[in-house]
C-alpha positions as CSV (number, residue, x, y, z in Angstrom):
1,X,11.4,-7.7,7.6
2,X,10.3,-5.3,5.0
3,X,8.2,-2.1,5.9
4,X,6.1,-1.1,2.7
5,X,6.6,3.1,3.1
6,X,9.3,5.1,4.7
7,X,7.5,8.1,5.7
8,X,6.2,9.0,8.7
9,X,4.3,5.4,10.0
10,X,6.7,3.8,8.7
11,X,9.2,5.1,10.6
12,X,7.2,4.5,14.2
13,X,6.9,0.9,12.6
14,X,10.7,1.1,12.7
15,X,11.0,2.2,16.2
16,X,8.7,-0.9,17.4
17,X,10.7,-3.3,15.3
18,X,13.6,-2.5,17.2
19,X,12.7,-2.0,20.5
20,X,11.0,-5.8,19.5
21,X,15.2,-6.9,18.4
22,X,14.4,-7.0,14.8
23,X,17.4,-5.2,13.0
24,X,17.1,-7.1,9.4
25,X,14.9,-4.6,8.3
26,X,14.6,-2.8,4.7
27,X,12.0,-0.7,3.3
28,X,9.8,-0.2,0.1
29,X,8.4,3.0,-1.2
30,X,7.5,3.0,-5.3
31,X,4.7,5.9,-4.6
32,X,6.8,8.7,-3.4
33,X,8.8,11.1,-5.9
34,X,12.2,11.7,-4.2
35,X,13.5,8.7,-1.1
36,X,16.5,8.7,0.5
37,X,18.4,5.2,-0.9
38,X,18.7,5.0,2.9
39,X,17.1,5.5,6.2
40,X,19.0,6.9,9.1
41,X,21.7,5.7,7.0
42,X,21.3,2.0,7.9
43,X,18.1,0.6,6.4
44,X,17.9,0.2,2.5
45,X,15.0,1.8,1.0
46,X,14.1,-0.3,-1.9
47,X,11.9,1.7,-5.2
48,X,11.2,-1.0,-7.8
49,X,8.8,-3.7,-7.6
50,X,11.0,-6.2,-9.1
51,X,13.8,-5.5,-6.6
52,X,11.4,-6.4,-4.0
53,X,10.2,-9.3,-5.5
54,X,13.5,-11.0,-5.2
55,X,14.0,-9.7,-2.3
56,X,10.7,-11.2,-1.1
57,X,12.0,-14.8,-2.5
58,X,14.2,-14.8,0.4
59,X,12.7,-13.2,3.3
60,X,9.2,-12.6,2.4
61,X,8.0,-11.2,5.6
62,X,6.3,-8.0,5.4
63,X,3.9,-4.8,7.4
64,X,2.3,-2.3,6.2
65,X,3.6,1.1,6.9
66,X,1.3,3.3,5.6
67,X,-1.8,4.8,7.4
68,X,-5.1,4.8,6.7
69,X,-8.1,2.2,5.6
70,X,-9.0,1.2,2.0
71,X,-5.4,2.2,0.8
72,X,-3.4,-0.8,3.1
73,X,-5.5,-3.7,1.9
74,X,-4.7,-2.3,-1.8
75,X,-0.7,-2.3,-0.6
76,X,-1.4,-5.5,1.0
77,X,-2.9,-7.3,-2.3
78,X,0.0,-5.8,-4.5
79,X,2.4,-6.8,-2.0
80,X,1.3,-10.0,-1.8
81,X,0.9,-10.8,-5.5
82,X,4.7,-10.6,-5.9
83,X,5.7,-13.4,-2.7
84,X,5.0,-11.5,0.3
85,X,3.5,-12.7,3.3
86,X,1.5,-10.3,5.8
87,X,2.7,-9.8,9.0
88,X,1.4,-8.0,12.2
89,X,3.3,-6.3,14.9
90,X,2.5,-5.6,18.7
91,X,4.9,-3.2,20.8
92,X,6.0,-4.9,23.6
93,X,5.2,-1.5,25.0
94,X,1.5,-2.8,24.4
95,X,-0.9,-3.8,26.8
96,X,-2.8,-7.0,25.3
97,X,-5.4,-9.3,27.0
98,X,-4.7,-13.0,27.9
99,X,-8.1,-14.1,27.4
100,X,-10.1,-14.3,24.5
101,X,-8.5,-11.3,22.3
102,X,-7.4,-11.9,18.9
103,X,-5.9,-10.3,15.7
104,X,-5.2,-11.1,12.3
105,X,-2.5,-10.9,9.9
106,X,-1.0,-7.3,9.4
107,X,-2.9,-5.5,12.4
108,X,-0.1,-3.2,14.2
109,X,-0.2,-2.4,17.4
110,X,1.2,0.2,18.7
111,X,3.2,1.7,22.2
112,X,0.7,2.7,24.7
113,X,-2.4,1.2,23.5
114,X,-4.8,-1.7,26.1
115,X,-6.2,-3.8,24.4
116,X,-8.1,-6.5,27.4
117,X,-9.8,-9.3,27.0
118,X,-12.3,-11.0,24.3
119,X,-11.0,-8.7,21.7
120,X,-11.3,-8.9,18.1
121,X,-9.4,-7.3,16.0
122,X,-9.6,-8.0,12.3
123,X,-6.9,-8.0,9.4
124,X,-4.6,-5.1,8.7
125,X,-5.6,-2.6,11.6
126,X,-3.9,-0.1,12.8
127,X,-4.5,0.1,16.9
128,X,-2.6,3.9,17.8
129,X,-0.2,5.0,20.7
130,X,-2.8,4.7,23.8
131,X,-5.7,3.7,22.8
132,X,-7.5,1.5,24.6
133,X,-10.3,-0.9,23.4
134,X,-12.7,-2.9,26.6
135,X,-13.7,-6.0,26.8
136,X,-15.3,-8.1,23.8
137,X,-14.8,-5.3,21.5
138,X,-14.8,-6.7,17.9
139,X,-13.0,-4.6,15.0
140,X,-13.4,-5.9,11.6
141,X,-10.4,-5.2,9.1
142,X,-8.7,-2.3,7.8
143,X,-9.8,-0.2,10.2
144,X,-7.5,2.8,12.3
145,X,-8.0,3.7,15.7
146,X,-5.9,6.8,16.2
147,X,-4.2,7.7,19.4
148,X,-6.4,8.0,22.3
149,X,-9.1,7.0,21.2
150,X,-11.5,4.7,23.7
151,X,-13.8,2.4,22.8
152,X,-15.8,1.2,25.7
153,X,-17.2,-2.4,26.1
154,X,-18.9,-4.3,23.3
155,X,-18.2,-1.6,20.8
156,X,-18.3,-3.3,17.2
157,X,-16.4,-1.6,14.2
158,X,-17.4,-2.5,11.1
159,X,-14.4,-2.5,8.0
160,X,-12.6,-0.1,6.8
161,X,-13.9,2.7,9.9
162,X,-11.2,5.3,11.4
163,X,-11.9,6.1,14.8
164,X,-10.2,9.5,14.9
165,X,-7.9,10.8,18.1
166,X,-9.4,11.4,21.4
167,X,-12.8,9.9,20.3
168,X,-15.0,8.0,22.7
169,X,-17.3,5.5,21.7
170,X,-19.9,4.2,24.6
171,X,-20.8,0.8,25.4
172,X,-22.2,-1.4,22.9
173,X,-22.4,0.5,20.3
174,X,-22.1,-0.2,16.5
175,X,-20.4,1.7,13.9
176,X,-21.1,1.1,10.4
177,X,-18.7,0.1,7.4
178,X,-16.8,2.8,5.8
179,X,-17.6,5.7,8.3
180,X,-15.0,8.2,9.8
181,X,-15.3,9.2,13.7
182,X,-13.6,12.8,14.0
183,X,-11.3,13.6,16.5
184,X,-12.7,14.0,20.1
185,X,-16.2,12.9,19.0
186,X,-18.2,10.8,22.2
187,X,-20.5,8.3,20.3
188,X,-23.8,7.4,22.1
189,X,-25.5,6.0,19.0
190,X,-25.4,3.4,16.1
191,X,-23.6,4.9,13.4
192,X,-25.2,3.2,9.9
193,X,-22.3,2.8,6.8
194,X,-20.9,5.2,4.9
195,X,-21.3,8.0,7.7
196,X,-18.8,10.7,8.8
197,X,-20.0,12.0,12.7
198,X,-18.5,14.8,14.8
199,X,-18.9,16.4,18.1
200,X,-20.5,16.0,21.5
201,X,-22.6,13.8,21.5
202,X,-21.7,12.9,17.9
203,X,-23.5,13.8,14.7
204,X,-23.5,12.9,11.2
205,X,-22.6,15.7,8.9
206,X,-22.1,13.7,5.8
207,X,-22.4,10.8,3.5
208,X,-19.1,9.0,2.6
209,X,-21.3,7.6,-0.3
Protein backbone atom coordinates (compact mmCIF):
# COMPACT_ATOMS: atom_id res chain seq x y z
CA UNK A 1 0.00 0.00 0.00
CA UNK A 2 1.30 3.47 -0.69
CA UNK A 3 0.35 6.43 1.63
CA UNK A 4 0.56 9.75 -0.51
CA UNK A 5 2.23 12.13 2.49
CA UNK A 6 4.34 11.35 5.48
CA UNK A 7 3.47 13.99 7.74
CA UNK A 8 1.27 14.04 10.41
CA UNK A 9 -2.16 12.13 8.68
CA UNK A 10 -0.16 10.18 7.15
CA UNK A 11 1.29 8.79 9.91
CA UNK A 12 -2.20 7.95 11.81
CA UNK A 13 -2.97 6.35 8.31
CA UNK A 14 0.10 4.19 9.22
CA UNK A 15 -1.06 3.32 12.64
CA UNK A 16 -4.56 1.94 11.13
CA UNK A 17 -2.70 0.05 8.41
CA UNK A 18 -1.07 -1.90 10.84
CA UNK A 19 -3.31 -2.46 13.55
CA UNK A 20 -5.42 -3.62 10.08
CA UNK A 21 -1.97 -6.32 9.34
CA UNK A 22 -0.85 -4.44 6.44
CA UNK A 23 3.08 -4.13 6.72
CA UNK A 24 3.91 -3.66 2.74
CA UNK A 25 3.58 -0.23 3.11
CA UNK A 26 5.76 2.77 1.42
CA UNK A 27 5.16 6.36 1.29
CA UNK A 28 5.12 9.38 -1.21
CA UNK A 29 5.80 13.00 -0.48
CA UNK A 30 7.08 15.23 -3.71
CA UNK A 31 5.54 18.53 -1.90
CA UNK A 32 7.55 18.73 1.17
CA UNK A 33 11.24 20.33 1.14
CA UNK A 34 13.30 18.07 3.46
CA UNK A 35 11.76 13.93 4.16
CA UNK A 36 13.41 11.46 5.92
CA UNK A 37 14.41 8.55 2.99
CA UNK A 38 12.71 6.60 5.81
CA UNK A 39 9.93 6.49 8.30
CA UNK A 40 10.51 5.07 11.78
CA UNK A 41 13.29 3.59 9.89
CA UNK A 42 11.22 0.84 8.19
CA UNK A 43 8.90 2.36 5.50
CA UNK A 44 10.56 3.96 2.33
CA UNK A 45 9.58 7.39 1.66
CA UNK A 46 9.48 7.72 -2.04
CA UNK A 47 10.06 11.73 -3.65
CA UNK A 48 9.88 11.40 -7.47
CA UNK A 49 6.88 10.88 -9.41
CA UNK A 50 8.46 8.55 -11.71
CA UNK A 51 9.72 6.35 -8.88
CA UNK A 52 6.29 5.94 -7.94
CA UNK A 53 5.04 5.27 -11.16
CA UNK A 54 6.87 2.04 -11.35
CA UNK A 55 6.29 1.36 -8.25
CA UNK A 56 2.55 1.74 -8.94
CA UNK A 57 3.02 -0.87 -11.96
CA UNK A 58 3.32 -3.37 -9.40
CA UNK A 59 1.26 -2.63 -6.49
CA UNK A 60 -0.84 0.10 -7.47
CA UNK A 61 -2.87 0.35 -4.40
CA UNK A 62 -2.99 3.70 -2.83
CA UNK A 63 -4.78 6.36 0.28
CA UNK A 64 -4.61 9.59 0.68
CA UNK A 65 -2.72 10.88 3.57
CA UNK A 66 -3.10 14.31 3.51
CA UNK A 67 -5.90 16.28 5.20
CA UNK A 68 -8.23 18.55 4.08
CA UNK A 69 -11.01 18.95 1.06
CA UNK A 70 -10.24 20.30 -2.44
CA UNK A 71 -6.51 19.47 -2.03
CA UNK A 72 -7.11 15.21 -1.85
CA UNK A 73 -9.18 14.97 -4.98
CA UNK A 74 -6.27 17.11 -6.68
CA UNK A 75 -3.65 14.25 -5.06
CA UNK A 76 -6.07 11.74 -5.99
CA UNK A 77 -6.31 12.81 -9.92
CA UNK A 78 -2.40 13.16 -10.10
CA UNK A 79 -2.07 9.95 -8.42
CA UNK A 80 -4.13 8.31 -10.41
CA UNK A 81 -2.99 9.58 -13.83
CA UNK A 82 0.30 7.71 -13.31
CA UNK A 83 -1.42 3.85 -12.43
CA UNK A 84 -2.78 4.26 -9.14
CA UNK A 85 -5.87 2.94 -7.87
CA UNK A 86 -7.85 4.62 -4.84
CA UNK A 87 -8.27 2.98 -1.93
CA UNK A 88 -10.28 3.52 1.34
CA UNK A 89 -9.52 2.45 4.78
CA UNK A 90 -11.75 1.77 8.03
CA UNK A 91 -9.97 1.09 11.52
CA UNK A 92 -11.13 -1.94 12.84
CA UNK A 93 -11.26 0.30 15.81
CA UNK A 94 -14.37 1.78 13.86
CA UNK A 95 -17.79 1.44 14.59
CA UNK A 96 -19.68 0.93 11.15
CA UNK A 97 -23.47 0.12 10.49
CA UNK A 98 -24.61 -3.23 8.90
CA UNK A 99 -27.55 -1.85 7.22
CA UNK A 100 -27.70 0.40 4.54
CA UNK A 101 -24.29 2.49 5.07
CA UNK A 102 -21.94 2.97 2.33
CA UNK A 103 -18.67 4.60 1.22
CA UNK A 104 -16.61 5.16 -1.75
CA UNK A 105 -13.26 4.72 -2.92
CA UNK A 106 -10.52 6.66 -0.72
CA UNK A 107 -12.90 7.63 2.28
CA UNK A 108 -10.80 6.88 5.67
CA UNK A 109 -12.16 6.09 8.55
CA UNK A 110 -10.67 6.51 11.41
CA UNK A 111 -10.34 4.89 15.33
CA UNK A 112 -13.21 5.93 17.41
CA UNK A 113 -15.57 7.14 14.99
CA UNK A 114 -19.80 5.40 14.63
CA UNK A 115 -20.84 5.44 11.80
CA UNK A 116 -24.74 3.45 11.99
CA UNK A 117 -26.99 2.63 9.60
CA UNK A 118 -28.23 4.11 6.05
CA UNK A 119 -25.06 6.06 5.82
CA UNK A 120 -23.58 7.70 2.91
CA UNK A 121 -20.45 8.56 2.65
CA UNK A 122 -19.05 9.79 -0.62
CA UNK A 123 -15.50 9.57 -2.29
CA UNK A 124 -12.28 10.49 -0.50
CA UNK A 125 -13.66 11.55 2.98
CA UNK A 126 -12.00 11.75 5.80
CA UNK A 127 -14.45 10.46 8.96
CA UNK A 128 -11.99 11.68 12.34
CA UNK A 129 -11.18 9.78 15.69
CA UNK A 130 -14.82 9.71 17.31
CA UNK A 131 -17.04 11.11 15.38
CA UNK A 132 -20.09 9.80 15.08
CA UNK A 133 -22.60 10.25 12.12
CA UNK A 134 -26.82 8.92 12.78
CA UNK A 135 -28.81 7.23 10.79
CA UNK A 136 -29.30 8.06 6.93
CA UNK A 137 -26.78 10.72 7.03
CA UNK A 138 -25.48 11.25 3.50
CA UNK A 139 -21.88 12.96 3.01
CA UNK A 140 -20.99 13.78 -0.47
CA UNK A 141 -17.15 13.64 -1.44
CA UNK A 142 -14.19 15.18 -0.22
CA UNK A 143 -15.48 16.22 2.70
CA UNK A 144 -13.57 16.08 6.58
CA UNK A 145 -15.36 15.52 9.64
CA UNK A 146 -12.83 16.26 12.34
CA UNK A 147 -12.71 14.48 15.67
CA UNK A 148 -15.83 14.68 17.63
CA UNK A 149 -17.78 16.04 15.66
CA UNK A 150 -21.65 14.75 15.67
CA UNK A 151 -23.88 14.88 13.05
CA UNK A 152 -27.41 13.91 14.16
CA UNK A 153 -29.98 12.11 11.97
CA UNK A 154 -30.58 13.02 8.28
CA UNK A 155 -27.83 15.48 8.24
CA UNK A 156 -26.77 15.93 4.45
CA UNK A 157 -23.19 17.34 3.64
CA UNK A 158 -22.74 18.69 0.52
CA UNK A 159 -18.87 18.29 -1.23
CA UNK A 160 -15.99 19.42 -0.28
CA UNK A 161 -17.55 20.77 3.48
CA UNK A 162 -15.21 20.31 6.84
CA UNK A 163 -17.12 19.77 9.69
CA UNK A 164 -14.64 21.12 12.30
CA UNK A 165 -13.96 19.27 15.93
CA UNK A 166 -16.56 19.13 18.55
CA UNK A 167 -19.25 20.60 16.13
CA UNK A 168 -22.87 19.45 16.33
CA UNK A 169 -25.06 19.54 13.55
CA UNK A 170 -29.02 18.91 14.44
CA UNK A 171 -31.31 16.63 12.78
CA UNK A 172 -32.00 17.07 9.22
CA UNK A 173 -30.20 19.60 8.34
CA UNK A 174 -28.30 20.60 5.19
CA UNK A 175 -25.02 22.04 4.72
CA UNK A 176 -24.08 23.57 1.62
CA UNK A 177 -21.00 22.80 -0.85
CA UNK A 178 -17.77 24.31 -0.05
CA UNK A 179 -18.57 25.67 3.55
CA UNK A 180 -16.41 25.20 6.73
CA UNK A 181 -18.22 24.36 10.23
CA UNK A 182 -15.70 25.79 13.07
CA UNK A 183 -14.87 23.90 15.86
CA UNK A 184 -17.66 23.41 18.55
CA UNK A 185 -20.25 25.19 16.42
CA UNK A 186 -24.13 23.46 17.06
CA UNK A 187 -25.90 23.91 13.68
CA UNK A 188 -29.77 24.32 13.85
CA UNK A 189 -30.05 25.75 10.31
CA UNK A 190 -29.54 25.14 6.50
CA UNK A 191 -26.16 26.33 5.75
CA UNK A 192 -26.33 27.57 1.72
CA UNK A 193 -22.66 26.97 -0.32
CA UNK A 194 -19.76 28.67 0.08
CA UNK A 195 -20.46 29.63 3.83
CA UNK A 196 -18.07 29.65 6.84
CA UNK A 197 -20.44 29.49 10.38
CA UNK A 198 -19.31 29.61 13.96
CA UNK A 199 -20.77 29.54 17.44
CA UNK A 200 -23.86 28.68 19.42
CA UNK A 201 -26.27 28.39 17.70
CA UNK A 202 -24.09 28.85 14.51
CA UNK A 203 -23.62 31.90 12.38
CA UNK A 204 -22.23 32.75 9.19
CA UNK A 205 -19.35 35.20 9.34
CA UNK A 206 -18.17 34.94 5.84
CA UNK A 207 -18.32 34.08 2.24
CA UNK A 208 -15.86 31.30 0.99
CA UNK A 209 -16.64 32.84 -2.46
Amino acid sequence: MVVIGAKGFAKELLEILYENGVHEICFFDDVTKVVPKTLYGKYPVITDIEELAEVLKLSPNFIIGVGGTVIREKVAQKIISVGGRLQSLVSNKASVGHFGTTYSDGTVILNGAIITNDVTIGEGCIINKSSILSHDVTIGNYCEVSPGARLLGRVIIDDYTSVGTNAVILPSVKIGRNCVIGAGAVVTKDVPDNQAVVGIPAKAINSKC
